[in-house]
C-alpha positions in Angstrom: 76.3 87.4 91.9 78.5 86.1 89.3 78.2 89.7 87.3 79.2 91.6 90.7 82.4 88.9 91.2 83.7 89.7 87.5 83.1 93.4 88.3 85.1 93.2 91.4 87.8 90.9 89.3 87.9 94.0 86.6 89.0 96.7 89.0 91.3 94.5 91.1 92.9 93.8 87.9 93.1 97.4 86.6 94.0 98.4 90.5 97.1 95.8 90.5 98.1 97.1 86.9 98.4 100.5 88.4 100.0 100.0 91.4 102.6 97.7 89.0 103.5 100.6 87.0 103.6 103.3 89.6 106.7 101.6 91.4 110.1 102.3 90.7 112.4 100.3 88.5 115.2 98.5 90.7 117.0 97.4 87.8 118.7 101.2 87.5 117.1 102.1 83.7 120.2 103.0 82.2 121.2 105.6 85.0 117.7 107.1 85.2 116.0 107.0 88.5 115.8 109.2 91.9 119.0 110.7 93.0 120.0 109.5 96.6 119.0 112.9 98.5 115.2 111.5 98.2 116.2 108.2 98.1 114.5 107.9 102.0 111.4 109.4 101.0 110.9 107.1 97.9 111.7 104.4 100.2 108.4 104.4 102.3 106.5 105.5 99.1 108.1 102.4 97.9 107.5 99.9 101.1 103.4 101.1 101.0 103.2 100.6 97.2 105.0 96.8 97.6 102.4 95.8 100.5 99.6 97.7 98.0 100.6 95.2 95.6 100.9 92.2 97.0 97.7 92.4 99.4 95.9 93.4 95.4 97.6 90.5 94.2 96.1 88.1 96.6 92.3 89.7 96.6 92.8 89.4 92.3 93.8 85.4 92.7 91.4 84.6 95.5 88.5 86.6 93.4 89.7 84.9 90.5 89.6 81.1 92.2 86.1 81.7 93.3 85.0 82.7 89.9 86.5 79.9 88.3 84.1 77.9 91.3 81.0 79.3 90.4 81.6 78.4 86.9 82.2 74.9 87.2 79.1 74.5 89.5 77.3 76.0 86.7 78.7 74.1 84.1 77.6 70.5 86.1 74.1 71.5 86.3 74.0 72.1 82.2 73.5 69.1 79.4 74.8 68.9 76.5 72.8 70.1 73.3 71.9 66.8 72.0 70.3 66.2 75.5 68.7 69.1 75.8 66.9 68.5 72.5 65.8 65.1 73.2 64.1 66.4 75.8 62.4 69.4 74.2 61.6 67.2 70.8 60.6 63.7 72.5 56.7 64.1 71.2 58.1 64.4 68.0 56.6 61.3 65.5 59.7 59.0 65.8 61.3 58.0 62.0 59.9 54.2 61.4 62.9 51.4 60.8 63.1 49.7 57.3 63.4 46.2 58.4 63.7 44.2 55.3 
């Protein structure tokens, strides 16, 4: 379950990236851009890739909370390695006390 959560969190991220880069610059880019004949066209292209984003955005961050939940439950079920070694080596002939 965990493997298919990380999987999902992978292409959400790689998905949000993309749509990222794909929308225009508003901050002009030295005088680069789209002339205003298509700038109507763009605009819708633009409005879709803004809602793509932010409904990516808030799959990646939900996906990413409940990742983060399965790992702490994981993590408070574990012992720590000294524990885990007391148990495994408690037949072990204890070391006798020099009591003087």
């Amino acid at each position: 379950m965990e493997n298919l959560i990380i999987t999902i969190n992978v292409i959400l991220a790689v998905a949000l990236v993309v749509s990222v880069l794909l929308q225009r610059s508003e901050g002009g880019a030295l005088g680069l851009g789209v002339s205003q004949d298509n700038f109507t066209s763009s605009r819708s292209v633009s409005t879709f890739l803004t809602k793509f984003t932010a409904i990516v955005a808030t799959l990646f961050i939900i996906n990413s909370i409940v990742l983060v939940s399965f790992s702490r439950d994981e993590l408070r079920e574990t012992q720590s390695v000294l524990e885990k070694e007391l148990e495994e080596n408690s037949n072990l002939p204890q070391i006798p006390q020099n009591n003087k």
